[in-house]
C-alpha positions as CSV (number, residue, x, y, z in Angstrom):
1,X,-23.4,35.1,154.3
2,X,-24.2,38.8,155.5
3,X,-23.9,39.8,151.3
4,X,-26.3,37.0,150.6
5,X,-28.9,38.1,153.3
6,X,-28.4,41.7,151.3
7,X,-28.7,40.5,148.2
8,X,-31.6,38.5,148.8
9,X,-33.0,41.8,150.6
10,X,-32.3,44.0,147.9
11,X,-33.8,41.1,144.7
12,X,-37.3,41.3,147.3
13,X,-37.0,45.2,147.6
14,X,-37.1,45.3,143.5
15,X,-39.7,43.3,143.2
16,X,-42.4,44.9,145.5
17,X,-41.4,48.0,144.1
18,X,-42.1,47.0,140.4
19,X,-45.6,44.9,141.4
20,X,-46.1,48.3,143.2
21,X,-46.3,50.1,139.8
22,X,-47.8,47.3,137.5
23,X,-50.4,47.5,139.8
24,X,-50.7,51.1,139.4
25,X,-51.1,51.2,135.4
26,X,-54.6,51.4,133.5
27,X,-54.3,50.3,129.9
28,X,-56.5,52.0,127.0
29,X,-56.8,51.6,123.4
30,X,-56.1,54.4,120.8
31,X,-60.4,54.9,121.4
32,X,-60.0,55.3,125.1
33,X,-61.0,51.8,126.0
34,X,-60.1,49.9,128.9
35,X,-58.5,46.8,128.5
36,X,-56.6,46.3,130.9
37,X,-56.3,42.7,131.4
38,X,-59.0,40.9,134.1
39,X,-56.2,39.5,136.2
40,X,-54.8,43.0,136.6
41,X,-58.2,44.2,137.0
42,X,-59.2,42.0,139.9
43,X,-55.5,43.1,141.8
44,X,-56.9,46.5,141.6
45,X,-60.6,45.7,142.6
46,X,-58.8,44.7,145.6
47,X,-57.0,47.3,146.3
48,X,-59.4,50.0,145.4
49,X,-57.1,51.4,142.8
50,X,-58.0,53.4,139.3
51,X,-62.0,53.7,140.7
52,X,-62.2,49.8,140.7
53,X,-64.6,48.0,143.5
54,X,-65.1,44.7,144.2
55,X,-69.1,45.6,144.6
56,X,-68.5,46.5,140.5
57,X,-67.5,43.5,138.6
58,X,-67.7,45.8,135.5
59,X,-65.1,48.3,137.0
């Protein structure tokens, strides 16, 4: 039981930390072009990451 709870602990603990840091990352092209995709886009409008705003839909 008490392994389980840790386990299941642990499994959650690994996957905030790696939404943490795909959250964090800006993609460019090899001409310095954003395009990262929208859905990662919008995460970061929210929150306020890489200069994005809600206010700017373009950001």
């Amino acid at each position: 039981m008490e392994q389980a709870k840790l386990r299941e602990e642990y499994i959650e603990g690994y996957r905030r930390s790696v939404r943490h840091h795909i959250e964090g990352i800006k993609i460019v092209d090899e001409e310095g072009n954003d395009v990262t995709p929208e859905k990662l886009r919008q995460v970061q409008r929210e929150k306020g990451l890489h200069g994005r705003s809600l206010d700017d839909p373009n950001s």
